[in-house]
N, C-alpha and C positions, 0 to 999 in steps of 0.2 A: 797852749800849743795844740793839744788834740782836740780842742773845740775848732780850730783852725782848719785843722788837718781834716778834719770828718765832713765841714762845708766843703772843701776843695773836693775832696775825693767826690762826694753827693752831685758836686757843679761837671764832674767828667760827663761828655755826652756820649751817646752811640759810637760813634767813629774811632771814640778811645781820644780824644781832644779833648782841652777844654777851647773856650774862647773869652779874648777880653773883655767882651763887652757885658759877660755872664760875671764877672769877676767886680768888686768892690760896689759902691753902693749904685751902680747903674745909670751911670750918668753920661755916658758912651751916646751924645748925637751926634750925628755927619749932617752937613745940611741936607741931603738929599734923604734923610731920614732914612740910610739903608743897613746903619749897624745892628739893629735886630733881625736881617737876614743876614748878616757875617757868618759864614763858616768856622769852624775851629782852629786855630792860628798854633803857631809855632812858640810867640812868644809866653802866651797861658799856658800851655800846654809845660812847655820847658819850666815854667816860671814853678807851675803848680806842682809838679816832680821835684823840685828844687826844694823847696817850702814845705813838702811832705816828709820827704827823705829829713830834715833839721827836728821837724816835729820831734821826730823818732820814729816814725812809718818802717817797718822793714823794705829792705832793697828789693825784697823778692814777693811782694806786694803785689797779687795779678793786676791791680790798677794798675800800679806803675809799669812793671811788665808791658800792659797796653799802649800806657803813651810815649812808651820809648817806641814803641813799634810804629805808630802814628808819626813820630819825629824822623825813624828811619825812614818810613815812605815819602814823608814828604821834605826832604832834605834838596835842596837844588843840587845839579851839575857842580855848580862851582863851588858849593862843600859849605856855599850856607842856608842859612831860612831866610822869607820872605813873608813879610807881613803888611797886610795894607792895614793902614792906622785906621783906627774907628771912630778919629776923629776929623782928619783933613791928610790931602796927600802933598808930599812936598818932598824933605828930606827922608832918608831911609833908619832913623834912629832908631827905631824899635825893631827894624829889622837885623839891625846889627846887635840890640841888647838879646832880641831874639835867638839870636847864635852866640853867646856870649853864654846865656843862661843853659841853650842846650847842652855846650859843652858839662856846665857845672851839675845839669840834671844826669848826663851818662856818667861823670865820675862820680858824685854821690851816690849811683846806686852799683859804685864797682864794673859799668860796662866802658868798654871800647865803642870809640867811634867808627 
């Protein structure tokens, strides 16, 4: 578990994100070959809050601290996250597991949405 924990944390980028395509063994193409410029997403981000905090990671972990922050800025209007898939676009499934996770990422570490 904190061999786990210590790749996630290392994988957060600048912005206080992670992204999925920086996450498992890299195997993330779009046809247009554009998931190596993807942005930091909502559903990493949350996923990897989520999976840190189980490790045992403290809640009050400035990492984490960061990506809830990241999560708060970039939360839609309409009260969820949006994720373009980094593999094809179609249905919005991971946009929804997206918001699913982030809830479970702010109660794991004790915050309000």
């Amino acid at each position: 578990k904190k061999g786990w924990a210590a790749q996630l944390l290392k994988a957060q980028r600048k912005d206080g994100g992670w992204r999925l395509v920086d996450l498992g063994a890299g195997q993330w193409k779009r046809p247009e070959d554009v998931a190596e410029q993807m942005p930091s997403d909502a559903y990493a981000t949350a996923f990897s809050i989520f999976v840190v905090r189980q490790a045992g990671v403290p809640a009050d972990h400035p990492q984490l601290a960061t990506g809830l922050e990241w999560l708060r800025k970039n939360q839609r209007e309409s009260g969820r996250w949006f994720v373009r898939s980094p593999k094809r676009d179609g249905k919005h499934y991971i946009s929804h597991a997206a918001t699913m996770f982030a809830v479970m990422a702010f109660t794991s570490c004790g915050e309000d949405l």
